[in-house]
C-alpha positions in Angstrom: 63.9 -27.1 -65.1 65.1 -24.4 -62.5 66.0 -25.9 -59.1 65.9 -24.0 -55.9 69.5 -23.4 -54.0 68.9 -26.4 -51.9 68.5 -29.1 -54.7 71.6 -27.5 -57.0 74.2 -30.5 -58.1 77.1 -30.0 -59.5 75.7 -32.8 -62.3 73.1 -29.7 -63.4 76.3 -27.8 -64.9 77.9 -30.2 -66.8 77.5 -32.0 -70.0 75.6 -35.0 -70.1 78.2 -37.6 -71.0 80.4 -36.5 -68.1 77.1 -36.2 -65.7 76.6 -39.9 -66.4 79.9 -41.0 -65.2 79.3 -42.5 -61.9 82.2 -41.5 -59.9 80.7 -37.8 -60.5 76.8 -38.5 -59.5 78.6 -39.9 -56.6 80.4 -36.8 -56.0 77.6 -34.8 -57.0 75.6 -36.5 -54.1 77.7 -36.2 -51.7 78.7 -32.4 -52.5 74.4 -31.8 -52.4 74.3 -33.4 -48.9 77.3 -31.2 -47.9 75.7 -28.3 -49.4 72.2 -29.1 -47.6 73.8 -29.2 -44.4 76.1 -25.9 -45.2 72.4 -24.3 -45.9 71.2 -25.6 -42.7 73.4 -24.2 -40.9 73.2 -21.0 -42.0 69.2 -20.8 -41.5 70.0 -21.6 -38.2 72.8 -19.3 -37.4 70.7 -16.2 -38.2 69.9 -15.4 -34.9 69.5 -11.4 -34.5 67.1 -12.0 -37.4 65.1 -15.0 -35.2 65.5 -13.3 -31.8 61.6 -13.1 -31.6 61.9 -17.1 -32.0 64.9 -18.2 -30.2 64.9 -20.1 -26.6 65.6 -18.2 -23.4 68.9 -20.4 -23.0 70.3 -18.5 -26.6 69.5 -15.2 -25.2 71.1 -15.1 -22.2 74.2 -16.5 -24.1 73.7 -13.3 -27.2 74.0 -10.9 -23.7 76.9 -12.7 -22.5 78.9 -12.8 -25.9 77.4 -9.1 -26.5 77.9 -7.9 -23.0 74.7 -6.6 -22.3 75.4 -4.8 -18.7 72.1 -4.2 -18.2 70.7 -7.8 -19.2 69.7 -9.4 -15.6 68.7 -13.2 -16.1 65.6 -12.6 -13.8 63.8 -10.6 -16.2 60.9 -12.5 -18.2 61.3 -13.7 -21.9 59.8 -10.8 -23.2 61.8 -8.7 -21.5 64.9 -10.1 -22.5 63.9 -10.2 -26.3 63.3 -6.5 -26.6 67.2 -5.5 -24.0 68.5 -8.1 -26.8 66.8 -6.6 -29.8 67.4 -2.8 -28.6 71.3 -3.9 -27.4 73.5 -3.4 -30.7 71.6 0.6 -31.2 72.3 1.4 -27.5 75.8 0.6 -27.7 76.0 2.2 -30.7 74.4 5.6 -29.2 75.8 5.2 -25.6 76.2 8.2 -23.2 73.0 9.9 -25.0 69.3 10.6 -23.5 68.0 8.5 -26.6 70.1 5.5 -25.5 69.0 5.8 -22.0 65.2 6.2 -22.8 65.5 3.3 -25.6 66.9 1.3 -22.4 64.9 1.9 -20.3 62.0 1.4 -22.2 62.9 -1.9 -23.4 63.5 -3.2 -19.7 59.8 -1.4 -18.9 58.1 -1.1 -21.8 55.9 2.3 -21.6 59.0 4.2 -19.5 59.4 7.6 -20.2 62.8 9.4 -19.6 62.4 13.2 -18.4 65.6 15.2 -18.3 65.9 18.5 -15.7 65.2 20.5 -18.7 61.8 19.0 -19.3 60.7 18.8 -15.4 61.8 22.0 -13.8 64.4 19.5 -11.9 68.1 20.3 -10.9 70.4 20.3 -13.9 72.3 17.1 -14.6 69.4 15.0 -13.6 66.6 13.3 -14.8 63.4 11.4 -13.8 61.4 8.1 -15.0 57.7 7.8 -15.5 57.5 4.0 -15.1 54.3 2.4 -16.5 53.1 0.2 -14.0 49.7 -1.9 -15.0 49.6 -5.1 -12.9 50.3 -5.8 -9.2 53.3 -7.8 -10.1 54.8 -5.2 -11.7 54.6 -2.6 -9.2 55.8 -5.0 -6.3 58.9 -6.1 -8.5 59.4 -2.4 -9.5 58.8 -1.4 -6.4 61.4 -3.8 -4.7 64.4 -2.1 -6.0 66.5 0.7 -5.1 67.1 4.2 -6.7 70.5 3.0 -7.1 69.7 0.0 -9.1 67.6 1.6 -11.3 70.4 3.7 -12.2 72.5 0.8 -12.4 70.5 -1.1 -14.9 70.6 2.5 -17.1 74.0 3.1 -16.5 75.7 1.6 -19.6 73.4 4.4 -21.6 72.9 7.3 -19.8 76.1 10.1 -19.5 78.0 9.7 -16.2 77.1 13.2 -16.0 73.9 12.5 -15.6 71.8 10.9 -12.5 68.6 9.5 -11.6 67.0 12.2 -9.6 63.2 10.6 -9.1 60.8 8.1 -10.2 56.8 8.2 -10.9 54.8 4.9 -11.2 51.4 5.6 -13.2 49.4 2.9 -14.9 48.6 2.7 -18.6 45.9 5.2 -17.9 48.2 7.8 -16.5 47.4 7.9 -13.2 50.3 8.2 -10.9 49.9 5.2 -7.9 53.3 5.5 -6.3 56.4 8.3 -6.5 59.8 8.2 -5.2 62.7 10.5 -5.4 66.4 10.2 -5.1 67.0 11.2 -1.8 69.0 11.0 1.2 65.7 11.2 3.4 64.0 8.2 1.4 60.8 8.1 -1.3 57.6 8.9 -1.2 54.7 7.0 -1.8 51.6 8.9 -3.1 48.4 6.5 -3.9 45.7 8.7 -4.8 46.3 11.6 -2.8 47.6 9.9 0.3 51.4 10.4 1.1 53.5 8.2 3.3 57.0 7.4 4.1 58.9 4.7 3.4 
């Protein structure tokens, strides 16, 4: 009979008469409980491979122990899964456009990462289209500065290289709001009307 990893004894490799001895079914019992709890706790130390799974409380910890700049405890769970998921390639490929757009779309999903190149915009810089579907989103989005947009992207991005402007659209394209990195301030545009802000 072929037992599974969890129910091996050390009884199942030995000869019958010395099986049979009780001093070794008692170590043999003891060595499968010790072995069961080894197996334990190696299902449940796999955590990059559970991060889908895993409570809030053992992410924040993995960005802590991983030092995951651009891991803010405000964000929601799903949020965090994919800046912990994403976290070991963007280290790995920091100071890159690829680490910066894999950033920022794992903090908002659907972001796209332009550089001057793409745009027509001044060299060195580069802008985000931000998808923006619900009202929640756009206030929370909306709430925060140029500069701590490019602080949360700053661990991936070249120090070369800075945020010049931002577009909100929703997941249809259209653009709903637009700012750029000015002295003078960002603009809003919503559907052809401009303001100030």
């Amino acid at each position: 009979m072929i037992k599974g990893l969890k129910d091996a004894q050390i009884t199942d490799g030995l000869p019958r008469v010395l099986a049979e001895q009780p001093w070794v079914r008692a170590l043999s019992l003891a060595m499968l409980e010790l072995h069961r709890k080894t197996m334990d706790y190696i299902d449940a130390s796999q955590v990059y491979t559970a991060i889908d799974t895993v409570a809030e409380e053992v992410l924040d910890a993995l960005a802590v122990n991983w030092k995951i700049d651009w891991y803010d405890t405000g964000y929601d769970i799903e949020q965090k899964r994919r800046i912990v998921k994403t976290a070991l390639n963007i280290r790995r490929t920091m100071g890159t456009a690829g680490a910066a757009r894999t950033q920022a779309d794992a903090i908002y999903p659907g972001t796209k990462l332009e550089e001057w190149f793409e745009y027509g915009g001044t060299h060195g810089k580069f802008r985000l289209r931000v998808n923006i579907t619900t009202v929640e989103e756009r206030q929370k989005f909306a709430a925060m500065t140029i500069e701590e947009i490019e602080r949360r992207l700053a661990a991936a991005k070249r120090f070369s290289a800075h945020l010049e402007e931002v577009e909100y659209y929703d997941a249809g394209g259209t653009a709903t709001a637009y700012g750029i990195a000015a002295m003078a301030g960002a603009a809003v545009v919503d559907f052809g009307s401009a303001s100030k802000f």
